[in-house]
C-alpha positions in Angstrom: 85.3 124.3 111.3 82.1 123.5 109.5 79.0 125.8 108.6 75.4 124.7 108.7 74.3 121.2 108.8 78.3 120.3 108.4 79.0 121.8 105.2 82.7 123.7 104.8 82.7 127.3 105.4 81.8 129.3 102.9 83.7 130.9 100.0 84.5 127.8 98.9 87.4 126.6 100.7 90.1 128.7 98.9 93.0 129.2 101.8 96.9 129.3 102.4 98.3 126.3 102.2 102.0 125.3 102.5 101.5 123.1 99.4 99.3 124.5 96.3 97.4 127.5 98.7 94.3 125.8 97.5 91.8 122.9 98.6 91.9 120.2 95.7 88.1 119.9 93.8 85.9 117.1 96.0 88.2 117.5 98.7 86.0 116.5 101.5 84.7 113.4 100.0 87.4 112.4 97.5 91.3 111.4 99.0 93.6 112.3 96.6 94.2 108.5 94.5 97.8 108.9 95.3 96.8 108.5 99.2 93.8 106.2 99.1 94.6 104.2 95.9 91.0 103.2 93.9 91.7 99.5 93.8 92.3 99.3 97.9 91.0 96.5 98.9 88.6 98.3 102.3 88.4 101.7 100.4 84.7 101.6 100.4 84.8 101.0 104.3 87.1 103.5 104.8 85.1 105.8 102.7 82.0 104.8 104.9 84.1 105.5 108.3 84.9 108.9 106.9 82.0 110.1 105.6 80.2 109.0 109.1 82.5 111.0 111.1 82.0 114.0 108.8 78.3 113.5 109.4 78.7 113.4 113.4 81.5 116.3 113.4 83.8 113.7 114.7 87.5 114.8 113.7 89.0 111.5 113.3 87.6 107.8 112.5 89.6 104.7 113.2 91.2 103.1 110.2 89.4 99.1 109.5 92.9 97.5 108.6 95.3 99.3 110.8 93.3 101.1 113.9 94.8 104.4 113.3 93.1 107.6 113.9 92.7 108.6 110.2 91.8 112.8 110.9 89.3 113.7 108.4 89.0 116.5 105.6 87.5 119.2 107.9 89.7 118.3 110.1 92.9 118.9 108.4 91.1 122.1 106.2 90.5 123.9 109.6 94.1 124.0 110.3 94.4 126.2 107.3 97.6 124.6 105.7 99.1 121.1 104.5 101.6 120.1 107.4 103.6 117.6 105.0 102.5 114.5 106.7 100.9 113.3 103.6 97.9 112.4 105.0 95.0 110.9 103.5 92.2 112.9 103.5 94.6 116.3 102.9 92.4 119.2 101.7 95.5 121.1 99.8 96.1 120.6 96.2 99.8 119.6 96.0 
């Protein structure tokens, strides 16, 4: 769920959360380094894929190297808590 021109809700994004109970600072443009490492080798692409489907409301791009559905942050924050998975672009602080 996104507010006006695709920005989070507001308040912040403080919510329950099975992990932490809060979103992690930059969480909608930043994966956490220990799921998108800073030296990986298409980060920037990836980066680009993500921040394109945020722009379009999409709620999933497909990953350059393994053509996954990667779901993005505003995906994964609407559902209001981490579900374990450890996925990449998880809004809850660990």
């Amino acid at each position: 769920m996104t507010g006006p021109a695709g920005e989070p809700p507001a308040g912040g994004g403080a919510g329950p959360a099975r992990a932490g109970g809060h979103r992690r600072p930059g969480w909608r443009d930043m994966p956490s380094p220990a799921r998108l490492a800073p030296d990986h080798p298409r980060r920037v692409e990836i980066l680009d894929r993500h921040t394109a489907a945020l722009a379009t409301g999409e709620p999933a791009y497909v990953d350059p190297a393994t053509g996954y559905q990667v779901l993005t942050a505003d995906t994964l924050a609407a559902r209001g808590e981490c579900c374990g998975s450890g996925c990449r672009h998880c809004p809850w602080e660990p």
